[in-house]
N, C-alpha and C positions, 0 to 999 in steps of 0.2 A: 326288709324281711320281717323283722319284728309286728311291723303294723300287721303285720299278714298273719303272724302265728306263723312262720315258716323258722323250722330250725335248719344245719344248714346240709344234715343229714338226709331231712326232707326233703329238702330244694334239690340234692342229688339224683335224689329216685325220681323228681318230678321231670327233671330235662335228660337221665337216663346216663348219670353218671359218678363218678367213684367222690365223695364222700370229701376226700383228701383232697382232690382237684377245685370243688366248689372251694376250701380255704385256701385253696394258693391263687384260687382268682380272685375273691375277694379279697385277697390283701396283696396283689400284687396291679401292674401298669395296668390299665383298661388295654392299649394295645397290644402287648403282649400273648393276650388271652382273649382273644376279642370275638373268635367262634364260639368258647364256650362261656361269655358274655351275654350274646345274641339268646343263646337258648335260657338262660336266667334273665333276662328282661322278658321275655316271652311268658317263663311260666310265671312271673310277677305282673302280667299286665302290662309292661311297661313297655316304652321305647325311646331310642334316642334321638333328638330333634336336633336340627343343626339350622340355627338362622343367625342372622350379623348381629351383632351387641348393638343391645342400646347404649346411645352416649349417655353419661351422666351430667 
């Protein structure tokens, strides 16, 4: 969020939600919170990719 200039105030009004929430998903399990997840990788550009580890 930082690289973006996004506070997390802002990140709220951007996916259309309460302020309080964006910090308890940020600091809590990704699955727990994972619909409003979805909508904060979205207004970040982002997405999450799922493919098999490379061996090291």
């Amino acid at each position: 969020m930082k690289a973006r200039g996004l506070t997390q105030g802002k990140l709220a009004e951007l996916i259309d939600s309460h302020p309080a929430a964006v910090s308890r998903a940020l600091g809590s399990n990704l699955i727990d919170r994972r619909s409003l997840w979805i909508k904060i990788l979205d207004a970040l550009g982002l997405e999450i990719v799922v493919r098999p580890k490379q061996n090291d």
